[in-house]
N, C-alpha and C positions, 0 to 999 in steps of 0.2 A: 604777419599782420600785427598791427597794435592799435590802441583805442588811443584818440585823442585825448588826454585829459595833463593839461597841464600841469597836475600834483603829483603826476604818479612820471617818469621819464621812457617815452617809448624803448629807449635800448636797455630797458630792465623787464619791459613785459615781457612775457612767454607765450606762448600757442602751446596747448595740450589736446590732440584729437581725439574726440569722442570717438571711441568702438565699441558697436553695440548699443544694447539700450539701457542700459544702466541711468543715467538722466535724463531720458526722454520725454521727461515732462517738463523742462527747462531748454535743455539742447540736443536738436536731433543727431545719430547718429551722423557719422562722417563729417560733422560740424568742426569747429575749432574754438575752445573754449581761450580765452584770453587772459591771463590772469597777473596778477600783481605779486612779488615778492613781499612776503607776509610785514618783512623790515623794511621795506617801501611803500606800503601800505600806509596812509595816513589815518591815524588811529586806529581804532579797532573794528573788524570786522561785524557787520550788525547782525541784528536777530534775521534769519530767514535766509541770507546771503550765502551765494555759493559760494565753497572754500575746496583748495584742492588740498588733497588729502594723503600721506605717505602712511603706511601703517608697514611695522615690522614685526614678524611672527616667526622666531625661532633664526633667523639668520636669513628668510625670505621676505621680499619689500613688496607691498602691492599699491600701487597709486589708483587713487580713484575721485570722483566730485562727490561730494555732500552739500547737504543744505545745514546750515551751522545755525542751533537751537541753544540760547540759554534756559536751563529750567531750574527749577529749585536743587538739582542733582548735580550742578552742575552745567558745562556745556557736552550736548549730544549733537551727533553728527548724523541729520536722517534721511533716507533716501529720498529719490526725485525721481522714482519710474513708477509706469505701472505695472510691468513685467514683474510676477510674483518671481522671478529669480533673482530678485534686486533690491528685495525689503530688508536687508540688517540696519540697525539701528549701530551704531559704532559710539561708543562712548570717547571721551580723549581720555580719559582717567584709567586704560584698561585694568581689568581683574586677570585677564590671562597671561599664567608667566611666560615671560621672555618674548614680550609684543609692548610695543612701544606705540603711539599712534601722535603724530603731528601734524599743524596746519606748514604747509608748504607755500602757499597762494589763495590769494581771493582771486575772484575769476570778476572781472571790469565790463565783460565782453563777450560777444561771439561772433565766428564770423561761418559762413557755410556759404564754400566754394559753385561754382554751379557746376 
């Protein structure tokens, strides 16, 4: 699937599927999150906007959606469930060694299949 939008080039979106409930307060499970290549992305992603997310922790990757928060700290990456298994706050500036945390994609979109 891709989202119409003339700025961004359909053969550069990507589909990421939601598994689980981890952003259930934006896109339900078995959805399909849409998203834009962070360097196709026209300008910057704004306050609130979900952004997909790569973090790397010792030589393991885990991808996930956040909602992307500027604050006086900085930018924070804060969850979107209500599922108390799904509340870390994710900084991009990590303090823990040998973890790295990057925006990969804004997400443009979603689509859920019937």
């Amino acid at each position: 699937p891709a989202v119409p939008r003339p700025d961004i080039p359909a053969a550069v979106q990507y589909a990421v599927e939601v598994d689980g409930p981890s952003v259930n307060l934006r896109i339900p499970d078995g959805a399909f999150a849409i998203c834009a290549p962070l360097g196709n992305y026209p300008g910057h992603p704004k306050h609130g906007q979900l952004v997909h997310v790569v973090r790397e922790r010792a030589g393991m990757f885990e991808y996930t959606l956040k909602e992307l928060h500027y604050t006086r700290e900085g930018m924070v990456l804060m969850p979107c469930s209500n599922d108390p298994r799904f509340q870390e706050v994710v900084r991009l500036e990590s303090s823990e060694p040998d973890t790295t945390v990057a925006i990969k994609g804004v997400v443009i979109g979603s689509f859920q299949p019937f």
